[in-house]
matplotlib code that plots the C-alpha trace (Angstrom):
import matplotlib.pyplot as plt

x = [-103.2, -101.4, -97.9, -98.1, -99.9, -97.9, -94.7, -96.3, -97.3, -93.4, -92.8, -94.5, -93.5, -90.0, -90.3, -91.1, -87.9, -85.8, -83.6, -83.0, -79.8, -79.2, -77.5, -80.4, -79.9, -81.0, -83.9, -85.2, -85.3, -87.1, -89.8, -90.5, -90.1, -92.6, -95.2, -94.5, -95.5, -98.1, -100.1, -99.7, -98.5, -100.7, -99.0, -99.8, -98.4, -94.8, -92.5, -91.7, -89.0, -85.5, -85.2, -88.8, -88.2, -85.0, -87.0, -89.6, -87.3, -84.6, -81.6, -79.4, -80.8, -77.9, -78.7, -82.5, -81.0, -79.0, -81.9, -83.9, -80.9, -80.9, -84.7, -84.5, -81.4, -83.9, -86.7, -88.9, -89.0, -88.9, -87.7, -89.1, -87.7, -89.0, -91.9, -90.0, -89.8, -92.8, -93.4, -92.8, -96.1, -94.7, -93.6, -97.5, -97.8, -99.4, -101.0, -104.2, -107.2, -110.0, -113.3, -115.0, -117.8, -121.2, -123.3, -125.7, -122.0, -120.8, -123.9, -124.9, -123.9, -120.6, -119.8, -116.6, -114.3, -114.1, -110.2, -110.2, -111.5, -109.5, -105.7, -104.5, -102.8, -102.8, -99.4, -100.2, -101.6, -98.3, -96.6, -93.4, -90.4, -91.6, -89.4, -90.5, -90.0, -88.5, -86.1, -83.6, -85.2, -84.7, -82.0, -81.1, -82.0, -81.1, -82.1, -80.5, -79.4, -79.9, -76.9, -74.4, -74.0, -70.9, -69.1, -69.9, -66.7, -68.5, -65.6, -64.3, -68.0, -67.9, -64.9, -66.3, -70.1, -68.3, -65.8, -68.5, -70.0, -67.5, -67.9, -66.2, -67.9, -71.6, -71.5, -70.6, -73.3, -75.7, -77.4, -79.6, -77.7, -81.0, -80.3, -76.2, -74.8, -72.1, -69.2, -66.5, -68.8, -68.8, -65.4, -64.9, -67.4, -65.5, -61.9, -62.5, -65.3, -65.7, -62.5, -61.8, -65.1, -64.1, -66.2, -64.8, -67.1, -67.2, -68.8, -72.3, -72.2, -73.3, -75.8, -76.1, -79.5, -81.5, -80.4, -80.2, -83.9, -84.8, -82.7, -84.4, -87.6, -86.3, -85.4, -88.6, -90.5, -88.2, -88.4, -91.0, -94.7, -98.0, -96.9, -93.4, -92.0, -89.4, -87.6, -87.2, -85.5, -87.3, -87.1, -85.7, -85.7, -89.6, -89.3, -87.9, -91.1, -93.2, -91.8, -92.3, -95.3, -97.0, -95.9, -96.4, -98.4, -96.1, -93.8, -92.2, -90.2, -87.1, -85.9, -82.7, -80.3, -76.7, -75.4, -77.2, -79.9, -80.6, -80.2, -84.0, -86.0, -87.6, -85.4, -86.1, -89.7, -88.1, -87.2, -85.0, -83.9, -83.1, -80.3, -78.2, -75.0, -72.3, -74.7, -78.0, -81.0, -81.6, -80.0, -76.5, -75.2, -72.6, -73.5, -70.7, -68.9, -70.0, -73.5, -72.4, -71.2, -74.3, -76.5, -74.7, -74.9, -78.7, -78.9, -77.7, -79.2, -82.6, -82.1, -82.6, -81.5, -79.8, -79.8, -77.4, -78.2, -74.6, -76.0, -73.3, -70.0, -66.7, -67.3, -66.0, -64.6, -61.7, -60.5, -61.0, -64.9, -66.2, -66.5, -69.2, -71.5, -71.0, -67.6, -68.0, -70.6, -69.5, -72.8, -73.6, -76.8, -76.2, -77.3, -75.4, -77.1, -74.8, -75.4, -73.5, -76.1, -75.8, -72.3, -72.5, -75.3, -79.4, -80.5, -77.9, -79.5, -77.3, -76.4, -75.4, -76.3, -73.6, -75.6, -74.9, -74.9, -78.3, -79.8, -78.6, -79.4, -83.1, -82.9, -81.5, -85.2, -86.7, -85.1, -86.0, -89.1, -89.8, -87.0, -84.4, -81.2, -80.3, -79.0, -76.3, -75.0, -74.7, -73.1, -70.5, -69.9, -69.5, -67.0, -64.8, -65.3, -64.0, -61.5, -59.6, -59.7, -62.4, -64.5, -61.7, -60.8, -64.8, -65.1, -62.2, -63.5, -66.6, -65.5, -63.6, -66.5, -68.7, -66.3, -66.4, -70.2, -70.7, -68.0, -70.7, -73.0, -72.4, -70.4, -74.2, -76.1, -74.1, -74.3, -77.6, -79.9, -77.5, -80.8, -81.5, -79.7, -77.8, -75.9, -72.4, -71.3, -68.4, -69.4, -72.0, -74.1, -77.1, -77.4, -80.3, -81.7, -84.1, -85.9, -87.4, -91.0, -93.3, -91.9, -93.6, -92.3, -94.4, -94.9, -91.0, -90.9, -93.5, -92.6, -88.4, -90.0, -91.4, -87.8, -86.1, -84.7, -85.9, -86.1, -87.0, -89.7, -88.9, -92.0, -92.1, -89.0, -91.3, -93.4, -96.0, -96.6, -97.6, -94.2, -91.8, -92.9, -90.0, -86.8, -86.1, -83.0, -80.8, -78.9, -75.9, -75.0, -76.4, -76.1, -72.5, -70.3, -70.9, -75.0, -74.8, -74.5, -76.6, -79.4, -79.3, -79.6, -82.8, -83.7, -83.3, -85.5, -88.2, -87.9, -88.2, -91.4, -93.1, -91.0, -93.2, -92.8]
y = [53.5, 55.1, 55.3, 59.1, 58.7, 56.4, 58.3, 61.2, 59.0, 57.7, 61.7, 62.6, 59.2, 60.5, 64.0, 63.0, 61.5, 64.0, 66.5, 63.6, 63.8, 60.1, 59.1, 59.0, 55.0, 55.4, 57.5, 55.3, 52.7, 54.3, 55.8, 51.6, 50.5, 53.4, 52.0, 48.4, 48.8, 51.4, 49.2, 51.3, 48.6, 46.0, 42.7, 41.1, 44.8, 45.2, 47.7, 50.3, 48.9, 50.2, 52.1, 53.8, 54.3, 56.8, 58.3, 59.1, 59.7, 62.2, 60.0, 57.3, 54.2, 52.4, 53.9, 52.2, 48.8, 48.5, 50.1, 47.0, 44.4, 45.4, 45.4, 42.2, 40.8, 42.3, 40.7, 43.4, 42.4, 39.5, 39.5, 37.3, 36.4, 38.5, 39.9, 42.4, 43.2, 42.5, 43.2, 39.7, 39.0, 37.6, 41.1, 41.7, 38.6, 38.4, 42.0, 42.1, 42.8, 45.3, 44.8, 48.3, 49.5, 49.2, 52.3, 51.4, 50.8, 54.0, 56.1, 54.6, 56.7, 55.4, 55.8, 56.9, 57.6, 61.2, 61.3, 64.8, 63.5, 60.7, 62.2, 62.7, 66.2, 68.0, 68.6, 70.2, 73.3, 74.0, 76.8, 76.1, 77.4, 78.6, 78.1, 78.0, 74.7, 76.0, 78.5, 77.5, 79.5, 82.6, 84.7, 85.6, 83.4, 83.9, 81.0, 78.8, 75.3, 74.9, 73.8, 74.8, 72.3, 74.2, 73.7, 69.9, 67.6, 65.6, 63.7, 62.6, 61.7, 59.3, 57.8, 56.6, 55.5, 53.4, 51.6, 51.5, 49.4, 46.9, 43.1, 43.1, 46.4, 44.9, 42.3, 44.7, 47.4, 45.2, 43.4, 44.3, 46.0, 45.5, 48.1, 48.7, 51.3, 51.0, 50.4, 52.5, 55.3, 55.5, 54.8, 58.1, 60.2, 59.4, 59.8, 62.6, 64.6, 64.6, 65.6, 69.0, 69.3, 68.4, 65.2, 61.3, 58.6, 55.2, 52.8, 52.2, 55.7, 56.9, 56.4, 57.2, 59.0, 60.4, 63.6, 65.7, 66.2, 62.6, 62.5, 64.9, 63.3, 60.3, 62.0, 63.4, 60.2, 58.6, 60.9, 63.3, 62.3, 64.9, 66.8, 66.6, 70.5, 71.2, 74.4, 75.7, 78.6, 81.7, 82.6, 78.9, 76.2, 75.8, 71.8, 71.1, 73.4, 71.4, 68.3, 68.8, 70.4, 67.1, 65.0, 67.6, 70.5, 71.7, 73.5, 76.5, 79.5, 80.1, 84.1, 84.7, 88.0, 88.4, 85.8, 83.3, 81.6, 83.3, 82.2, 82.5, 81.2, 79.4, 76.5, 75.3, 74.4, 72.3, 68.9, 68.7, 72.0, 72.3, 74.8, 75.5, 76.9, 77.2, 79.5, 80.0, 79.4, 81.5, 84.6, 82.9, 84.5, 81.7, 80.8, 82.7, 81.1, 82.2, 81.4, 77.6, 77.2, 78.5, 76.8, 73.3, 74.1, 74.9, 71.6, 69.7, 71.5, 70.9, 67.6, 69.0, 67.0, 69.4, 68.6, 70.1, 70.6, 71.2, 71.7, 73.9, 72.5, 73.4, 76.2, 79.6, 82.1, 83.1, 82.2, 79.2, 77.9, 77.7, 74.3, 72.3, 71.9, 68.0, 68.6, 70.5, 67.9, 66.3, 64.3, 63.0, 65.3, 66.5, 64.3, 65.5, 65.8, 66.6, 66.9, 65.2, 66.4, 70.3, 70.4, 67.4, 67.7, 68.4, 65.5, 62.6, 62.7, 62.1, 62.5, 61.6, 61.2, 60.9, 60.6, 58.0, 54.3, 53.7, 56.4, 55.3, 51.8, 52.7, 55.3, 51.8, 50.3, 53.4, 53.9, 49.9, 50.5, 53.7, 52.9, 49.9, 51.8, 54.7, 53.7, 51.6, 52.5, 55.8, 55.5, 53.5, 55.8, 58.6, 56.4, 56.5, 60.2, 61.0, 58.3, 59.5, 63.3, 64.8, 65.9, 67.8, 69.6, 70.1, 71.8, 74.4, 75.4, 75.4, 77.9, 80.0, 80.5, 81.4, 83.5, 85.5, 85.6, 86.8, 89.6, 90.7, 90.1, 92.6, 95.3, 95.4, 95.1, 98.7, 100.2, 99.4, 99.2, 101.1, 101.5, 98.1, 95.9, 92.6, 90.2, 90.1, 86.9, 85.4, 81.7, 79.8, 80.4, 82.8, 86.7, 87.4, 90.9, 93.2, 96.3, 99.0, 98.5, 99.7, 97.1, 94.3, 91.4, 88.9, 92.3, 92.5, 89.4, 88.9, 92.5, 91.0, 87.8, 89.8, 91.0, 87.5, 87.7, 85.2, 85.7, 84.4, 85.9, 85.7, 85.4, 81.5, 81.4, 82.9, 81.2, 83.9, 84.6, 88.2, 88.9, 89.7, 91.1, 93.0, 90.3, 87.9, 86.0, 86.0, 82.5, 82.5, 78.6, 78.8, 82.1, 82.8, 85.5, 87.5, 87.6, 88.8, 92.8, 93.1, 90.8, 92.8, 96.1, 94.7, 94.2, 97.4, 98.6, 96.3, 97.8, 101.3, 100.6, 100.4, 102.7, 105.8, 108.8]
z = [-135.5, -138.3, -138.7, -138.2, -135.2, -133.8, -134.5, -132.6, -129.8, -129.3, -129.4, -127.2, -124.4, -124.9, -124.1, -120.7, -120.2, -121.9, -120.4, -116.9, -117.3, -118.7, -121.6, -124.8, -124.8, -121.1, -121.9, -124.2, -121.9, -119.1, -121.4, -122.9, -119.3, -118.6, -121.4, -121.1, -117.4, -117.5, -120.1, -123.1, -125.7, -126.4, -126.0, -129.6, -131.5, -132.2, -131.3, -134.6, -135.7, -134.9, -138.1, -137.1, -133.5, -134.4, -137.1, -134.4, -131.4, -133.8, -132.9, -133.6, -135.1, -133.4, -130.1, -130.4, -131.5, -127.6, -125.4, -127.4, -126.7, -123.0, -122.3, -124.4, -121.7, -118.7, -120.0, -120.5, -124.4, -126.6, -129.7, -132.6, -136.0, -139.3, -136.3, -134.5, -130.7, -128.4, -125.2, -122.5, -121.6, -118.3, -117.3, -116.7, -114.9, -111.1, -111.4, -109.6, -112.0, -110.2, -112.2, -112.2, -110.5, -111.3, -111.6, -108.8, -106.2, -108.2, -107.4, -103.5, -100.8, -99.4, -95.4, -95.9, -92.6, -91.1, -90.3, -89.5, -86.4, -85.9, -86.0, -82.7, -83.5, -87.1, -88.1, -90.8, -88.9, -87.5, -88.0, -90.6, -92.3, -95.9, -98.8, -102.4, -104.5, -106.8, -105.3, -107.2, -110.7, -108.5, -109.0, -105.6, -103.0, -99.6, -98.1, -95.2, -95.5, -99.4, -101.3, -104.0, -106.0, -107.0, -104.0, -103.6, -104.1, -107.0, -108.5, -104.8, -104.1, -106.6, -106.2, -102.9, -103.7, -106.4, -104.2, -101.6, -104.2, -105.1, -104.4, -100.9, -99.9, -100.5, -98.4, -95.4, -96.0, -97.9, -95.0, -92.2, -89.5, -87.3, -84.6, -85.8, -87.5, -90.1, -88.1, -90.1, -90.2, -86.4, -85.8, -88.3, -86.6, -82.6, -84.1, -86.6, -86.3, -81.9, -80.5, -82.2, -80.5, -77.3, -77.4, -76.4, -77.0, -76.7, -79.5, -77.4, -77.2, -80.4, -82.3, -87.0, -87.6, -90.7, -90.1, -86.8, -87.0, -87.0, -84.0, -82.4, -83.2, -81.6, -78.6, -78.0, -78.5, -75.6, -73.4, -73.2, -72.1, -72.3, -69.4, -69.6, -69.1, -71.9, -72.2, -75.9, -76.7, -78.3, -81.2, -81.8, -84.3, -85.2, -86.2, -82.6, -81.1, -83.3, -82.7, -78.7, -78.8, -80.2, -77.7, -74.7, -73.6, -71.6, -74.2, -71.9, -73.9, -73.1, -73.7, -76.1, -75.8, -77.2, -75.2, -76.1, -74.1, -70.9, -67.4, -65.9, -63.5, -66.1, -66.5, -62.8, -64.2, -67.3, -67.2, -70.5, -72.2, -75.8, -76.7, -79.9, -78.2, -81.2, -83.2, -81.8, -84.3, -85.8, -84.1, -84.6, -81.3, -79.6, -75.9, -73.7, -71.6, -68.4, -69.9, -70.4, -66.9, -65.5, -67.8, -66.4, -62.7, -62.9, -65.0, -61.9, -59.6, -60.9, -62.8, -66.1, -69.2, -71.8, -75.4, -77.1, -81.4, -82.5, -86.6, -87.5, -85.8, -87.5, -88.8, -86.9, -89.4, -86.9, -83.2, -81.3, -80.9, -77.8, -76.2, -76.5, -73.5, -74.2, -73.5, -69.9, -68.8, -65.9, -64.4, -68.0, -68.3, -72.0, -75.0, -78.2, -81.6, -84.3, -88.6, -91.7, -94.3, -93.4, -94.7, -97.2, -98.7, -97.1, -99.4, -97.8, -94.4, -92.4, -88.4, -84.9, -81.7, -78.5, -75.2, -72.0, -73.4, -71.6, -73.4, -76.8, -76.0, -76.2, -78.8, -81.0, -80.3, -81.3, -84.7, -85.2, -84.7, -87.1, -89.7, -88.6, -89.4, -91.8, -95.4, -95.1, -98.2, -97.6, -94.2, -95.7, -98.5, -96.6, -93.8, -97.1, -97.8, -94.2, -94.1, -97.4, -96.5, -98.6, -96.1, -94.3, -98.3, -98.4, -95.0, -96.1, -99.3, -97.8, -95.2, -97.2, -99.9, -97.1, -95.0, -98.3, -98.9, -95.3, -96.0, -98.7, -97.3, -94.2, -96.7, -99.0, -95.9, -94.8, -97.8, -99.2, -95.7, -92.8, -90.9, -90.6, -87.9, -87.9, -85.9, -87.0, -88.7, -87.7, -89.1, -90.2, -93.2, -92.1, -90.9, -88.3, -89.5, -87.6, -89.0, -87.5, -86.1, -88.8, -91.0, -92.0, -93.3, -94.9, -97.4, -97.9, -98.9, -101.4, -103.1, -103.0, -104.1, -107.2, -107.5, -108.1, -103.9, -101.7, -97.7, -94.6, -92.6, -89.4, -87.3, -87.7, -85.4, -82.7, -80.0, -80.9, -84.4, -83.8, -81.6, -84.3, -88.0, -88.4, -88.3, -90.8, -91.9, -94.8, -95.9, -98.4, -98.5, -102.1, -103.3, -105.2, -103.6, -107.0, -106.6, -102.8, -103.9, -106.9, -104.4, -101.0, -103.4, -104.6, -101.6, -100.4, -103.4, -102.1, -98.4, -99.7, -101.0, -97.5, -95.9, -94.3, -96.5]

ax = plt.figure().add_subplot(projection="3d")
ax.plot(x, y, z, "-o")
ax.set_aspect("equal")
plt.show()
């Protein structure tokens, strides 16, 4: 290969790596880790020399002289007098060798397996939340649960992961925990986080998930059996439906007014009922009070088991939240799920579950069996973050910031689309809208989707996909106050264009 080649070739390996984030040293070494492993130096050619490889590469020659030293120190090179740098053959060492295929094995017909016909349900055929990949290029994207980076205590963050990593630290959170959780983490969670919600739990009554949906996943798998009746309210959250409706058949629909969930007949039939009380997904209505009581007398008066998804505790604009329906249980019928990640950050993954210590005894064997224990790392890290006050400072600046995108939010909504009607916010992060009935959302939001505004159709939150084209809902967790106007006017313009003349 000529030298011009080559220099093109190194140009090319490093633009992959370019633009991570890392320091350039760091780049450097990932993209020769990334040849030296992918087999794209030969093991008797030398590395350009250091002089070369910044020539090539447009930086510092210095820079190439430590990302060689430290690959040298890892053992990914070798480094021989007058010769140069070469890779360690060893590094290669113990990799199976597949010989290839003839062309008679190439060209035989092969019986391959039909799986189609061996998965037991097709999850992918459900019906799902829709969210673009790469919402965050869009402009204005109304979208719940997605984070602002903005608003994330960084610098406090890493104060904590790095004294979570510190000698003593490791040997606490970097063993196997088996079917414990991190016991600071827990501790934080039942002195913190429970009783300004009402909530007093032992230590064998809680349990650190993945998040509240793997909770919920969990919960299902325990309990419910292929005829098991469970109550879900509709519209409602469409993982939970999904999650229930591939363990049972017997998925019943639970209505949903401006109370809450309502009180029907319906909920003698269920044996567990799940309910999102503090704001209702995805109406955001808050359970009444009266609704509460009732809901818990006809839960021991027909044995039902409630679970209770608290996702968005702590955060009521003004007044006093309600209390939880963990907190009036008096029988021990209500099993708790609660979230870290939605105010953290959605890509920690983290939650809780509080339910009678028999209950989260099993759920213990469960998580073994799927994924042992959640990241012990992380569950100590955050321990710290609650422990030192960040996540109290977090959860105010995260309230007031949203307190004022929700004021926007309603003021644009008024002017911009008076004909339209929502649910008035008074705390979360997400605005339940309905339209009148000859509009049709899937088209609003692909012709606001051309306009840079991102929505969510609100059909999927339906039992029936038919039931409800003209509701969707509008998230501002990662939207700045300053883009709510300018969007919601756009998105007016992209309602207009439907609208009967």
């Amino acid at each position: 290969m000529s030298r011009q080649s080559a220099r093109a070739m190194w140009e090319q390996f490093f633009q992959r790596w370019s633009g991570s984030g890392l320091s350039l040293q760091a780049q450097i070494r990932q993209m020769l880790v990334s040849a030296v492993l992918d087999e794209q130096i030969p093991l008797d050619k030398a590395l350009p020399s250091s002089r070369e490889m910044a020539a090539a590469l447009g930086v510092a020659r210095n820079t190439v002289v430590l990302a060689y030293q430290h690959l040298v120190d890892e053992g990914f090179l070798i480094s021989r007098e007058r010769r140069g740098y070469f890779i360690n053959p060893e590094i290669r060492d113990g990799r199976v060798i597949v010989p290839p295929l003839s062309r008679e094995e190439t060209e035989s017909p092969v019986n391959r397996p039909e799986w189609r016909t061996r998965f037991r349900y097709l999850p992918s055929g459900q019906r799902n939340i829709r969210k673009p990949a790469d919402w965050m290029n869009y402009p204005y994207p109304f979208l719940y649960g997605q984070f602002d980076a903005s608003l994330f205590s960084v610098a406090e963050w890493r104060e904590c992961c790095l004294r979570t990593l510190s000698g003593m630290e490791i040997h606490e959170w970097g063993q196997d925990l088996f079917i414990r959780d991190d016991e600071k983490l827990s501790q934080q969670i039942r002195a913190r986080l429970l009783p300004p919600r009402g909530i007093w739990a032992a230590e064998d009554e809680i349990m650190i998930t993945v998040g509240a949906q793997h909770a919920l996943f969990m919960i299902a798998d325990l309990l419910l059996g292929p005829d098991t009746p469970v109550g879900v309210e509709d519209p409602g959250y469409p993982d939970v439906r999904n999650i229930f409706a591939a363990r049972s058949s017997r998925v019943l629909s639970l209505p949903v007014d401006g109370e809450g969930l309502r009180i029907t007949r319906t909920l003698a039939a269920c044996q567990y009922v799940y309910t999102t009380p503090s704001h209702q997904c995805p109406t955001t209505v808050t359970l009444s009070m009266t609704r509460r009581k009732q809901l818990l007398e006809q839960a021991e008066r027909h044995n039902i088991i409630l679970i209770e998804d608290d996702y968005e505790a702590q955060s009521s604009f003004e007044g006093e939240p309600f209390p939880t329906l963990k907190s009036l249980d008096r029988s021990g019928r209500v099993i708790y799920v609660g979230s870290l990640s939605k105010t953290l950050a959605p890509g920690i993954r983290l939650g809780y579950v509080v339910a009678p210590r028999e209950v989260i005894h099993e759920l213990r064997m469960v998580r073994r069996l799927n994924l042992r224990h959640p990241n012990t790392f992380a569950q100590r890290a955050f321990a710290l973050f609650l422990s030192l006050g960040h996540y109290d400072a977090m959860l105010r600046r995260l309230a007031q910031a949203r307190k004022e995108r929700a004021f926007e939010l309603m003021s644009a909504l008024d002017q911009y689309l008076p004909e339209l009607r929502y649910i008035p916010i008074t705390g979360g992060s997400s605005c339940w809208v309905e339209g009148p009935d000859w509009l049709d959302v899937d088209q609003l939001f692909q012709d606001a989707k051309d306009l840079g505004v991102l929505i969510e159709p609100g059909d999927i939150f339906f039992r029936s996909p038919q039931q409800q084209r003209k509701c969707f809902r509008l998230g501002y967790s990662s939207i700045p106050a300053s883009a709510v106007n300018e969007g919601i006017r756009l998105l007016a313009k992209a309602y207009h264009l439907q609208r009967p003349s």
